[in-house]
PDB file with SEQRES, HELIX, SHEET and CRYST1 records, atoms N, CA, C and O in Angstrom:
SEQRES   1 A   82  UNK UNK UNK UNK UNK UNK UNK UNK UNK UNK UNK UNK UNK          
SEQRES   2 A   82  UNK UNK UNK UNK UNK UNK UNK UNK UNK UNK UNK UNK UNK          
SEQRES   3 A   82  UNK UNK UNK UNK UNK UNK UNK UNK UNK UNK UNK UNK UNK          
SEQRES   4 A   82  UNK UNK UNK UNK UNK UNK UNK UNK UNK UNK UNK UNK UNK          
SEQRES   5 A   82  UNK UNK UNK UNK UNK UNK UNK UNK UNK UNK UNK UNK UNK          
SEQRES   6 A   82  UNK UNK UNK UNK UNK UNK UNK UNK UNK UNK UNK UNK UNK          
SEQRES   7 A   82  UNK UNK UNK UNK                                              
HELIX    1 AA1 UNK A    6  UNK A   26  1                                  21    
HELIX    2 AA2 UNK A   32  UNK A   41  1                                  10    
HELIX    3 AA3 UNK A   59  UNK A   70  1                                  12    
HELIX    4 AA4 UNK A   74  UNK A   81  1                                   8    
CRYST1    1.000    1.000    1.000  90.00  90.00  90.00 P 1           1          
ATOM      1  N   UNK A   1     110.853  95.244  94.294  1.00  0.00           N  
ATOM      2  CA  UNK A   1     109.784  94.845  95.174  1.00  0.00           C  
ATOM      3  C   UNK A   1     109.845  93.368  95.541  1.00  0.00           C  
ATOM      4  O   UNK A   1     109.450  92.840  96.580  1.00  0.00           O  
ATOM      5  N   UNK A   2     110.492  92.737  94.348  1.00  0.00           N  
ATOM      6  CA  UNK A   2     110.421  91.181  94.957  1.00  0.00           C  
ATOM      7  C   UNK A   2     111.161  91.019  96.225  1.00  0.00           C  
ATOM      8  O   UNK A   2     110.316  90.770  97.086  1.00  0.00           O  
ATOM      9  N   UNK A   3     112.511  91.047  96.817  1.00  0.00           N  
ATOM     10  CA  UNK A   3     112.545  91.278  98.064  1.00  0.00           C  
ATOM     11  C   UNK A   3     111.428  91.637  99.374  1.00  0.00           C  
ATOM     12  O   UNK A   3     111.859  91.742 100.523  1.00  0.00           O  
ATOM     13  N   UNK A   4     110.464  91.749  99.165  1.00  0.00           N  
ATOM     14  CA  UNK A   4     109.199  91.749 100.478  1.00  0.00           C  
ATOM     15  C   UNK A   4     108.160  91.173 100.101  1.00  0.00           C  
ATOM     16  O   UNK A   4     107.859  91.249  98.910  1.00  0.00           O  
ATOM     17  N   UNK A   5     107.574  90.655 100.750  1.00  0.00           N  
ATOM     18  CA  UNK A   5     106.340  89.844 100.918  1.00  0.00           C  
ATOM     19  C   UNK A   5     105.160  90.207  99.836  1.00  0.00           C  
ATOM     20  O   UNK A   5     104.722  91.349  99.700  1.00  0.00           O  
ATOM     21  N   UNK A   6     104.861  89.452  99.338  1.00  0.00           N  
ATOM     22  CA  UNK A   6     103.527  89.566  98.795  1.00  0.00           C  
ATOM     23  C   UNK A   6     102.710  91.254  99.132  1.00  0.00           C  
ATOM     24  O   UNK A   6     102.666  92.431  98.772  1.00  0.00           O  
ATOM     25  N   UNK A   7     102.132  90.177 100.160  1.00  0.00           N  
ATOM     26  CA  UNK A   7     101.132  91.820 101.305  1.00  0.00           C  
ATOM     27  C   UNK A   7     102.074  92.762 101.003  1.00  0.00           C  
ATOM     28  O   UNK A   7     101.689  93.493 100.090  1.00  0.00           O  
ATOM     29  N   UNK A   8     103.392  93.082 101.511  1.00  0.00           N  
ATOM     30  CA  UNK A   8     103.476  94.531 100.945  1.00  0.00           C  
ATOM     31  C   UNK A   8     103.611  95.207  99.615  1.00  0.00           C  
ATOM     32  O   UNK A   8     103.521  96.364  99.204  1.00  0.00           O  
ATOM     33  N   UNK A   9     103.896  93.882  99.044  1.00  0.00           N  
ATOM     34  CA  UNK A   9     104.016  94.791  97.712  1.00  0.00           C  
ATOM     35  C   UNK A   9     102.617  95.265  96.848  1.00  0.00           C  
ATOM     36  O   UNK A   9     102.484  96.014  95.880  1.00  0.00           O  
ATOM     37  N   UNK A  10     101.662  94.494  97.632  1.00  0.00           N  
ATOM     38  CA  UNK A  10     100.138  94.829  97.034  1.00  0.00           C  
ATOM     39  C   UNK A  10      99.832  95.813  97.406  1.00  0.00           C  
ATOM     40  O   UNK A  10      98.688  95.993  96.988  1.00  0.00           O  
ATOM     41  N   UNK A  11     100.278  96.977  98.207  1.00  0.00           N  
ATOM     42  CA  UNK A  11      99.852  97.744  98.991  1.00  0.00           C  
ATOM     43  C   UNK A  11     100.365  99.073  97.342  1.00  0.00           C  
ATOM     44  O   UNK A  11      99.781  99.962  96.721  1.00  0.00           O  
ATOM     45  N   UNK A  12     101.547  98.508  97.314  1.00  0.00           N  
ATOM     46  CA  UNK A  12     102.170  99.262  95.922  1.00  0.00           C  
ATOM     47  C   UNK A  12     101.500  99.107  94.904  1.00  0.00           C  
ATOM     48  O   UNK A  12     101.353 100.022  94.093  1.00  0.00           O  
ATOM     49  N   UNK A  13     100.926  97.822  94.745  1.00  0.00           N  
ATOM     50  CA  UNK A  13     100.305  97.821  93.169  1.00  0.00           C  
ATOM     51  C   UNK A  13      98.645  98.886  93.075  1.00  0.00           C  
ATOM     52  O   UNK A  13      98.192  99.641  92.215  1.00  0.00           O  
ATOM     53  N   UNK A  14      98.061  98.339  94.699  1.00  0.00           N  
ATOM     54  CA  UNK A  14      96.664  99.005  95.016  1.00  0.00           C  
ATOM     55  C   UNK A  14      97.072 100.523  94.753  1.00  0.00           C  
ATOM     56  O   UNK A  14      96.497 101.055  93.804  1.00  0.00           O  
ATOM     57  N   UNK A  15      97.625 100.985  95.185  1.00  0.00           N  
ATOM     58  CA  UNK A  15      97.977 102.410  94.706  1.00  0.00           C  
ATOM     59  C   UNK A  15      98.443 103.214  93.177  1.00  0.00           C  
ATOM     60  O   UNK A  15      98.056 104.282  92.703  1.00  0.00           O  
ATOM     61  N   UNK A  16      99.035 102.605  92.868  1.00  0.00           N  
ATOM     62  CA  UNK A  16      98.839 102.688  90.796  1.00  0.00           C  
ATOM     63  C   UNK A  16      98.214 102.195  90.420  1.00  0.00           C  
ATOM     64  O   UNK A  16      98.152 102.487  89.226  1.00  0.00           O  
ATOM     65  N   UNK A  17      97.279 101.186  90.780  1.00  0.00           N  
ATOM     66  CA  UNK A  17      95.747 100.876  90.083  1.00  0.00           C  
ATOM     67  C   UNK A  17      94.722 101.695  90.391  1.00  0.00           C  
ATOM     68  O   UNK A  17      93.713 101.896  89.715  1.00  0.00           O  
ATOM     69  N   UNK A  18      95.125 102.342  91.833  1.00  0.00           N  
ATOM     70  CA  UNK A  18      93.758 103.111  92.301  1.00  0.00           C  
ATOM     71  C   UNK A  18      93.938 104.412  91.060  1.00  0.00           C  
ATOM     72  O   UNK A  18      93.072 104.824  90.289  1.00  0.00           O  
ATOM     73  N   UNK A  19      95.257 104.822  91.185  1.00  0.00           N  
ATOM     74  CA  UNK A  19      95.180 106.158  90.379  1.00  0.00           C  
ATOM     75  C   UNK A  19      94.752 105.745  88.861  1.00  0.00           C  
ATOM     76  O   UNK A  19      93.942 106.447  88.255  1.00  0.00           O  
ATOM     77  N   UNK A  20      95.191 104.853  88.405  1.00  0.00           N  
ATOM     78  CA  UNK A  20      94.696 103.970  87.160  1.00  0.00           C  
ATOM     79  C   UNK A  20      93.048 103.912  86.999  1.00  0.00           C  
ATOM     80  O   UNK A  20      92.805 103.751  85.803  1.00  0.00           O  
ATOM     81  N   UNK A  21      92.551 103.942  87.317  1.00  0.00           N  
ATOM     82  CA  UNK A  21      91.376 102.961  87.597  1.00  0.00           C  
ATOM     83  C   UNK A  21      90.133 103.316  86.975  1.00  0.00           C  
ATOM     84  O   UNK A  21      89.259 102.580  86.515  1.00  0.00           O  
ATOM     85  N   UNK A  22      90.204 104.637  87.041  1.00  0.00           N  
ATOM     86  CA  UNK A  22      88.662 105.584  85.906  1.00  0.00           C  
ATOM     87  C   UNK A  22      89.559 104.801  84.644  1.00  0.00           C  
ATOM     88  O   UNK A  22      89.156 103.744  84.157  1.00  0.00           O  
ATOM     89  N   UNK A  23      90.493 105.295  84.312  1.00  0.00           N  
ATOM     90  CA  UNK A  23      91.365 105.085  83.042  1.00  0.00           C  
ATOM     91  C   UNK A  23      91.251 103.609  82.203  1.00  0.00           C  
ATOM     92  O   UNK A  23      91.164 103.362  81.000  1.00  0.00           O  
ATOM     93  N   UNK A  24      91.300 102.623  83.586  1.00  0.00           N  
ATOM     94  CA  UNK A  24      91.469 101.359  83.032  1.00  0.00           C  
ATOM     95  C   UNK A  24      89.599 100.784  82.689  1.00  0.00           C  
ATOM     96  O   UNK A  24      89.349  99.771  82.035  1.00  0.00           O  
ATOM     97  N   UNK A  25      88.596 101.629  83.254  1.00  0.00           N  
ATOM     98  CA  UNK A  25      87.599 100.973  83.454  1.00  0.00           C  
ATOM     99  C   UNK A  25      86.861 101.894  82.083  1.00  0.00           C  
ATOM    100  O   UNK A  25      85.801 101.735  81.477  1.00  0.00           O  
ATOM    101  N   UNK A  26      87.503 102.472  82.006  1.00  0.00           N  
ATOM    102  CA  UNK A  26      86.957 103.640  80.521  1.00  0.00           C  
ATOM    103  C   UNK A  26      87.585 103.046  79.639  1.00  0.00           C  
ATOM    104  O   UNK A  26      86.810 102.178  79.236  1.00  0.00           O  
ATOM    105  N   UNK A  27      88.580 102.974  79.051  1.00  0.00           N  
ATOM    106  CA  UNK A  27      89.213 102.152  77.879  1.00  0.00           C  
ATOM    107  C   UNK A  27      88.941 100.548  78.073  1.00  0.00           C  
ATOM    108  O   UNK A  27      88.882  99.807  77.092  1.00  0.00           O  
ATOM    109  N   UNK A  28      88.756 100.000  79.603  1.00  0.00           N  
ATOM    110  CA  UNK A  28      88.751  98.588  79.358  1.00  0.00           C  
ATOM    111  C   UNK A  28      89.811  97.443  79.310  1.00  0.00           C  
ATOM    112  O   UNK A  28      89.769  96.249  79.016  1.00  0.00           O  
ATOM    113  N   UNK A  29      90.855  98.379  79.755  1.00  0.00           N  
ATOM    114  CA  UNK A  29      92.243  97.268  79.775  1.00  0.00           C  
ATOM    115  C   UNK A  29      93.032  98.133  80.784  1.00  0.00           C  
ATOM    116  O   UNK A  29      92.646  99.266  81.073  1.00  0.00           O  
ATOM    117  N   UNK A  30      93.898  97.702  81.198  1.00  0.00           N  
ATOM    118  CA  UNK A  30      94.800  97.836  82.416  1.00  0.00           C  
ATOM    119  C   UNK A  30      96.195  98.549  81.940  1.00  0.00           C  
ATOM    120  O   UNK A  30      97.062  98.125  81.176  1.00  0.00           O  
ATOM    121  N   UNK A  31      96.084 100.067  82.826  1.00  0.00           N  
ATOM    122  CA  UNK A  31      97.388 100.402  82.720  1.00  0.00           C  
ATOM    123  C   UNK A  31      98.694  99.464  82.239  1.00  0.00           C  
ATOM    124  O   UNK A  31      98.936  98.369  82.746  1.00  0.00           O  
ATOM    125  N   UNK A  32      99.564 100.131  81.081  1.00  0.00           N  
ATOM    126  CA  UNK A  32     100.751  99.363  81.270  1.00  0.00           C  
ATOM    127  C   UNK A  32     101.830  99.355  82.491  1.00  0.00           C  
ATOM    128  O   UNK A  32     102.827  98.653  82.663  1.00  0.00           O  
ATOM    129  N   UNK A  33     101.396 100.149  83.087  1.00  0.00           N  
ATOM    130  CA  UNK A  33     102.482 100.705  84.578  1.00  0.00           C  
ATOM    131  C   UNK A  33     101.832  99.690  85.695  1.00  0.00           C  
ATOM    132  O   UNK A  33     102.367  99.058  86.605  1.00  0.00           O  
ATOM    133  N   UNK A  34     100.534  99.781  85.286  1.00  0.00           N  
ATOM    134  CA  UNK A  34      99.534  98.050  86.420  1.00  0.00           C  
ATOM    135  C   UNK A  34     100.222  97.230  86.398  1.00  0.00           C  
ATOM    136  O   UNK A  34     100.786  96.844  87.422  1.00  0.00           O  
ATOM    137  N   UNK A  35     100.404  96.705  85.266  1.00  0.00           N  
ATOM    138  CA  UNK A  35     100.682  95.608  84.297  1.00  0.00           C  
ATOM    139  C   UNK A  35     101.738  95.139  84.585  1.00  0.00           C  
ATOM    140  O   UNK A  35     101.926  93.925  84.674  1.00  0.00           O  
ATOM    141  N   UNK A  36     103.010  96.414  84.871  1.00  0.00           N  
ATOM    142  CA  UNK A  36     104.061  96.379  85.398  1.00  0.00           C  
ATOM    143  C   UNK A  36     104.687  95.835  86.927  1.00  0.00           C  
ATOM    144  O   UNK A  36     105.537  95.063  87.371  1.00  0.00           O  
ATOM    145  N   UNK A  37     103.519  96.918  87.446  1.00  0.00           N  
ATOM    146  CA  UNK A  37     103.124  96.551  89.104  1.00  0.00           C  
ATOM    147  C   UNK A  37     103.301  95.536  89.350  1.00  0.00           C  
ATOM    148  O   UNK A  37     104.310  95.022  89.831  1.00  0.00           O  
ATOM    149  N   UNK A  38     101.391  94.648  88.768  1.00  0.00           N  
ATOM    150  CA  UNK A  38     102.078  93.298  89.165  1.00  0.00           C  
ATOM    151  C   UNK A  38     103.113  92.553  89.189  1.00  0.00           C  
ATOM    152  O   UNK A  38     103.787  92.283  90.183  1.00  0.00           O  
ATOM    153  N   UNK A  39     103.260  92.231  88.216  1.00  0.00           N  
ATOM    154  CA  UNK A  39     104.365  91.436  87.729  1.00  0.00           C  
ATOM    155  C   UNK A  39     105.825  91.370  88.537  1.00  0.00           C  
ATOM    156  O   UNK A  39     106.473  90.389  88.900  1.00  0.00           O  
ATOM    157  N   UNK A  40     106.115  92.945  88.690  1.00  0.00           N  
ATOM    158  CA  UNK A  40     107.431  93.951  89.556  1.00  0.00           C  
ATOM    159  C   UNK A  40     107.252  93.540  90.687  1.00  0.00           C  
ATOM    160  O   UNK A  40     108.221  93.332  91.416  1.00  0.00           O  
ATOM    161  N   UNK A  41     105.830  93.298  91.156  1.00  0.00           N  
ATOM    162  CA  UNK A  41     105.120  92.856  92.905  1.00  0.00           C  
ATOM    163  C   UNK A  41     105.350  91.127  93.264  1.00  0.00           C  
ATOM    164  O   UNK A  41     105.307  90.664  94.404  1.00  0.00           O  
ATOM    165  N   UNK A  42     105.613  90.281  91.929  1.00  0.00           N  
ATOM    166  CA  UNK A  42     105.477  89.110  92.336  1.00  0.00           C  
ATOM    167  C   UNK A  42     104.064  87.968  92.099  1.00  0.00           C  
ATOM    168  O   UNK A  42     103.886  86.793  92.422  1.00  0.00           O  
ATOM    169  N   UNK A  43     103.611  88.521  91.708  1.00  0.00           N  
ATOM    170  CA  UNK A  43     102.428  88.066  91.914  1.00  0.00           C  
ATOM    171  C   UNK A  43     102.428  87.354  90.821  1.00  0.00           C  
ATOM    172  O   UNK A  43     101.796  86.340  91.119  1.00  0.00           O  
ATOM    173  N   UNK A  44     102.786  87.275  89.648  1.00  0.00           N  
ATOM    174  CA  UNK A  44     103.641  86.164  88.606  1.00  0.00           C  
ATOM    175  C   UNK A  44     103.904  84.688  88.895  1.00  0.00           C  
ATOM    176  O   UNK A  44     103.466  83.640  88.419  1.00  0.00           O  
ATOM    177  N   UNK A  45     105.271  85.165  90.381  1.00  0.00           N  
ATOM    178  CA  UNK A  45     105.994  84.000  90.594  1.00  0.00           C  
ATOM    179  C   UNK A  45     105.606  83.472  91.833  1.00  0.00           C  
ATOM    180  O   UNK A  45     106.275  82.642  92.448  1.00  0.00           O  
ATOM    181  N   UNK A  46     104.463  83.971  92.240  1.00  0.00           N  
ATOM    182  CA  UNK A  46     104.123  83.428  93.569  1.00  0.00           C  
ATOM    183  C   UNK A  46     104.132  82.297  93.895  1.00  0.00           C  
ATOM    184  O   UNK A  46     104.506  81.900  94.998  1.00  0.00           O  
ATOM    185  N   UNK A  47     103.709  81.583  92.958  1.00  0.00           N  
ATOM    186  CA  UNK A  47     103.403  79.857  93.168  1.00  0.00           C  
ATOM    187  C   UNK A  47     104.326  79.083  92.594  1.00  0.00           C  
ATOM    188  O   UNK A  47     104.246  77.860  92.715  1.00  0.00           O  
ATOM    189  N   UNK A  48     105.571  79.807  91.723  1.00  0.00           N  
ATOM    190  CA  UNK A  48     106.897  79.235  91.433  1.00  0.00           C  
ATOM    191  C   UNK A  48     107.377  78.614  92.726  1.00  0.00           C  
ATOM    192  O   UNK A  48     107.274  79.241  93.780  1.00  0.00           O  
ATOM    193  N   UNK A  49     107.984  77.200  92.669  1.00  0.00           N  
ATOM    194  CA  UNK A  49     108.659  77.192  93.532  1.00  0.00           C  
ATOM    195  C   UNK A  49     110.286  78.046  93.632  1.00  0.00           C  
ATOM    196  O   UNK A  49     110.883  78.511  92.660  1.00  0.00           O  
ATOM    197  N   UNK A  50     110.761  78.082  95.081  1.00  0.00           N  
ATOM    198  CA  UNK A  50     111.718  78.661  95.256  1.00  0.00           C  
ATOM    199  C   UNK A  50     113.151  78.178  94.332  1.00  0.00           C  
ATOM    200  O   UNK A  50     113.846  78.898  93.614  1.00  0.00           O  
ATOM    201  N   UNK A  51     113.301  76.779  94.617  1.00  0.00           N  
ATOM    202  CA  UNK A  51     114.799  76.159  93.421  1.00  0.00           C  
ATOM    203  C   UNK A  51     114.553  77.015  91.892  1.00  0.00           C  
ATOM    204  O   UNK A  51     115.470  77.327  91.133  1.00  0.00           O  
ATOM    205  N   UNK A  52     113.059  77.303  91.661  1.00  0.00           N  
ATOM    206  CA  UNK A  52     113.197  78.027  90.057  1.00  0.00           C  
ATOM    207  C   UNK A  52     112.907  79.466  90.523  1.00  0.00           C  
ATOM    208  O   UNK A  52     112.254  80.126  89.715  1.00  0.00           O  
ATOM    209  N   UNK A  53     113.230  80.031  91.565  1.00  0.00           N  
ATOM    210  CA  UNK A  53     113.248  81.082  91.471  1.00  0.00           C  
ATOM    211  C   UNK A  53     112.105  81.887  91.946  1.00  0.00           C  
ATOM    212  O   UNK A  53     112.025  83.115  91.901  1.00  0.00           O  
ATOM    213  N   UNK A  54     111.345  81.170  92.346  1.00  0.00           N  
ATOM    214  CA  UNK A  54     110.113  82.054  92.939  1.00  0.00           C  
ATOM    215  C   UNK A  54     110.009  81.969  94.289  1.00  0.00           C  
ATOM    216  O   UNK A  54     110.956  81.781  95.052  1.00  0.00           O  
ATOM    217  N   UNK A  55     108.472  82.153  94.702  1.00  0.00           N  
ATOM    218  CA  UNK A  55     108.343  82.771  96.355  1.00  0.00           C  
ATOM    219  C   UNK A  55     107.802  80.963  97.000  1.00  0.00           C  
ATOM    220  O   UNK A  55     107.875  80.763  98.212  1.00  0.00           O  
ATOM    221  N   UNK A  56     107.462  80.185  96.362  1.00  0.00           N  
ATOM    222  CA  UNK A  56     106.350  79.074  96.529  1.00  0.00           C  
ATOM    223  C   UNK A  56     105.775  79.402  97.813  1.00  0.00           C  
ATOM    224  O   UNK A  56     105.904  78.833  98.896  1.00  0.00           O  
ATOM    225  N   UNK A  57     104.814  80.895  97.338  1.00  0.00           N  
ATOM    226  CA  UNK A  57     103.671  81.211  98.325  1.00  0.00           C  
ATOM    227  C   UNK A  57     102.463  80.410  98.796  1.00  0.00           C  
ATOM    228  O   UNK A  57     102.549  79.186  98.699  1.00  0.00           O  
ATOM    229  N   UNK A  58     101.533  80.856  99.212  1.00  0.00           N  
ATOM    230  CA  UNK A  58     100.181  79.799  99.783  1.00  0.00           C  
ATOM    231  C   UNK A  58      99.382  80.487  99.080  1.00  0.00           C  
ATOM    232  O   UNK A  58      99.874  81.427  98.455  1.00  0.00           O  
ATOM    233  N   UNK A  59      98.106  80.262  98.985  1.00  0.00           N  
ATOM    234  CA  UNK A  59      96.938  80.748  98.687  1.00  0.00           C  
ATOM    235  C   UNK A  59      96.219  81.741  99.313  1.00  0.00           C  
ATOM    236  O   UNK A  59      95.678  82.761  98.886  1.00  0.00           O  
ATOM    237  N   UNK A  60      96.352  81.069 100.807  1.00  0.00           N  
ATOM    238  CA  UNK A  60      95.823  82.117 101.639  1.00  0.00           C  
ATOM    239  C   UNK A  60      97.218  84.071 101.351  1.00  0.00           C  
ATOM    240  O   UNK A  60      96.780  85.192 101.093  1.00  0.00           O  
ATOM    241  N   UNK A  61      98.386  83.781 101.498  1.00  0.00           N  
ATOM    242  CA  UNK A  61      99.250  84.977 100.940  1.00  0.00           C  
ATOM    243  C   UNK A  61      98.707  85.792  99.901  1.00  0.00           C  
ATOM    244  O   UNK A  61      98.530  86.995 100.097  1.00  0.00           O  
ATOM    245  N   UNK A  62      98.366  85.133  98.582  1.00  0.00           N  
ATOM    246  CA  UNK A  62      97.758  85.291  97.358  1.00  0.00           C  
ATOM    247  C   UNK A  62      96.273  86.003  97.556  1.00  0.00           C  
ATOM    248  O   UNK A  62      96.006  86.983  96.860  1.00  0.00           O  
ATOM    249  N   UNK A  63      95.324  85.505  98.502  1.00  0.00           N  
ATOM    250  CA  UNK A  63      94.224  86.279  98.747  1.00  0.00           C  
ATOM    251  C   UNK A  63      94.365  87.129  99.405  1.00  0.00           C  
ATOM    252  O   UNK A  63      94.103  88.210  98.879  1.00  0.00           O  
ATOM    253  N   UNK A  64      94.804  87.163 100.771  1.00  0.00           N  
ATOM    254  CA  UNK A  64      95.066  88.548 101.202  1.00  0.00           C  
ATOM    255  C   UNK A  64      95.874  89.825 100.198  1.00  0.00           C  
ATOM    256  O   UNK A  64      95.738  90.972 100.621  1.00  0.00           O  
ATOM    257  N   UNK A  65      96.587  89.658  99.072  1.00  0.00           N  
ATOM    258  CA  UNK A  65      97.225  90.702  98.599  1.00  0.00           C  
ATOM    259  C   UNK A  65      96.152  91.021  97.694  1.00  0.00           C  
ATOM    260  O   UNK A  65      95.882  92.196  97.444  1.00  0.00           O  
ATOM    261  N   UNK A  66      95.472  89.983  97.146  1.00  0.00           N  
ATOM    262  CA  UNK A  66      94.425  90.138  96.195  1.00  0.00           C  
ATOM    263  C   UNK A  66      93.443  91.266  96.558  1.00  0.00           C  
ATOM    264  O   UNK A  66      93.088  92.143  95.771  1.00  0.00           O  
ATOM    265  N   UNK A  67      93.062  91.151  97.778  1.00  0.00           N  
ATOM    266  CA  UNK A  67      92.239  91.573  98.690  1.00  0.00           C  
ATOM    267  C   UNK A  67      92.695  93.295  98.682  1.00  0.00           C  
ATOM    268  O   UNK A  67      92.014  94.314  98.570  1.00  0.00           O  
ATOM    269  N   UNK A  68      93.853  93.114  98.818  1.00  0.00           N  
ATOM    270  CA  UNK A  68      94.332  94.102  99.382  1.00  0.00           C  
ATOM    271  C   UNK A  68      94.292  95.297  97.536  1.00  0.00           C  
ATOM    272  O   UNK A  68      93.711  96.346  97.263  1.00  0.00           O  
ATOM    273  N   UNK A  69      94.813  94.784  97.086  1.00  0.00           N  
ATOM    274  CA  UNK A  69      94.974  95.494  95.433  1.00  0.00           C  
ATOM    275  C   UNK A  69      93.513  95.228  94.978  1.00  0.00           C  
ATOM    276  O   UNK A  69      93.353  95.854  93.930  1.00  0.00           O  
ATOM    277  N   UNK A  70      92.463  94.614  95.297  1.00  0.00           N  
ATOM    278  CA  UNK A  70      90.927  94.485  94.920  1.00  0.00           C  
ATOM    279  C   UNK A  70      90.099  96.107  95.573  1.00  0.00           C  
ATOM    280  O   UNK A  70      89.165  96.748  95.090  1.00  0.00           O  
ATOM    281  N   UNK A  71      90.899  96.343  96.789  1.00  0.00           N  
ATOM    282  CA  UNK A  71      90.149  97.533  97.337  1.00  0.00           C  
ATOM    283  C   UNK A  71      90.239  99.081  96.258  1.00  0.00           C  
ATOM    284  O   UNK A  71      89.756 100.210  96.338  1.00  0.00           O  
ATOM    285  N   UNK A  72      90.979  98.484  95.449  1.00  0.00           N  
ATOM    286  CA  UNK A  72      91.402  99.820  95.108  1.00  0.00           C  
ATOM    287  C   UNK A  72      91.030  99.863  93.470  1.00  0.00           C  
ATOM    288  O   UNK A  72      90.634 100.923  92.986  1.00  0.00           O  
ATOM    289  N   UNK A  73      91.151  98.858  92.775  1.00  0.00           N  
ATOM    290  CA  UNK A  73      90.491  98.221  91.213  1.00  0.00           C  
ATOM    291  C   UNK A  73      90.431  96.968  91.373  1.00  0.00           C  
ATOM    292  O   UNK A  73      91.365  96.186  91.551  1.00  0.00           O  
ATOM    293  N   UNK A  74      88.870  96.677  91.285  1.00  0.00           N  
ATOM    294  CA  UNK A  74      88.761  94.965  91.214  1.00  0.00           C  
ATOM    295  C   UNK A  74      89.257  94.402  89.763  1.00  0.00           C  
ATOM    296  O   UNK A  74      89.480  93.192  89.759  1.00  0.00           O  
ATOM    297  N   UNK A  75      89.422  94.958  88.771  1.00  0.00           N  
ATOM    298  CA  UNK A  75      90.063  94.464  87.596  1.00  0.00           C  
ATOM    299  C   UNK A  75      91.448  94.437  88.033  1.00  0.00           C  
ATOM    300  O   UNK A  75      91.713  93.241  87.913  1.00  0.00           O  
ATOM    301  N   UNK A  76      92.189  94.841  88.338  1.00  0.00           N  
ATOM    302  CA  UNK A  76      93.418  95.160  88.791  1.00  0.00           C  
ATOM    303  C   UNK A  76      93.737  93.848  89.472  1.00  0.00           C  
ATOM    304  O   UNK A  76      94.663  93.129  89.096  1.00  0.00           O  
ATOM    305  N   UNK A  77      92.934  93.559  90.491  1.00  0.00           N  
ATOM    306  CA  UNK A  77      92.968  92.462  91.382  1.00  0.00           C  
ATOM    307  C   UNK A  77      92.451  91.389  90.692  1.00  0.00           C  
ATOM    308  O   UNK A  77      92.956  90.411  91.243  1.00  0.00           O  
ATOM    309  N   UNK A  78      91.850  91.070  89.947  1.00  0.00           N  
ATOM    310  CA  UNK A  78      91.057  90.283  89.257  1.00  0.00           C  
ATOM    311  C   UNK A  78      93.019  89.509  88.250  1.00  0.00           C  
ATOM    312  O   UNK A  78      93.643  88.464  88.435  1.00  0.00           O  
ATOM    313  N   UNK A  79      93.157  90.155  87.735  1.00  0.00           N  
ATOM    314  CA  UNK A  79      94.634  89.770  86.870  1.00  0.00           C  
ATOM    315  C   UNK A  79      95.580  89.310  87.692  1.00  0.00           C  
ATOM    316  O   UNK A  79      95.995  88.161  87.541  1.00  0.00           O  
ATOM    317  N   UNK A  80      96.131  90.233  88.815  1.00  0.00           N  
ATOM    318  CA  UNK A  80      96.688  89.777  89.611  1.00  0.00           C  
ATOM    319  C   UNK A  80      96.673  87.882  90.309  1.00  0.00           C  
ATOM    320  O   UNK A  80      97.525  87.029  90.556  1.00  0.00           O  
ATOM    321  N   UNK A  81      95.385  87.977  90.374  1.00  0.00           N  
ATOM    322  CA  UNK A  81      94.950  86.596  90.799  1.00  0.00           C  
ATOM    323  C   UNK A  81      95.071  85.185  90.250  1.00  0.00           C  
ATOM    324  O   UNK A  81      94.929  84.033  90.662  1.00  0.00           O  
ATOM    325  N   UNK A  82      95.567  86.137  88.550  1.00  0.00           N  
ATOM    326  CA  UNK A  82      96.055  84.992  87.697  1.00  0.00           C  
ATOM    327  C   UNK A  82      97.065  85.054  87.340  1.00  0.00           C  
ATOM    328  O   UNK A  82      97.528  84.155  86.638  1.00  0.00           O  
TER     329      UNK A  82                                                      
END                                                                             
């Protein structure tokens, strides 16, 4: 997933959190496959700069995906964001 943008890869994570999401809000912690998501999505290295290997995204990038994986589990999106 790291190869594409932020935005799309949130579109991937919103969708295994959505199916996640009774699950994660009943036990209280976040799928390990979420967990995965993110991370697999970028959302880690967003603010890495590029020479070490990351995306050195913006903020505004970062909220819209937030946004986008928030529609579906706001905990989900909530981690992501950090």
């Amino acid at each position: 997933m790291l190869d594409q943008p932020l935005s799309s890869t949130a579109v991937d994570v919103a969708a295994i959190a959505a199916r996640c999401a009774a699950d994660a809000e009943a036990r209280r912690q976040l799928d390990l496959d979420v967990v995965k998501a993110i991370v697999t999505a970028g959302f880690a290295r967003h603010f890495v700069p590029v020479s070490c290997g990351g995306e050195a995204g913006t903020f505004a990038e970062l909220m819209r995906a937030v946004v986008t994986v928030g529609e579906a589990c706001a905990a989900t999106a909530w981690c992501a964001s950090l």
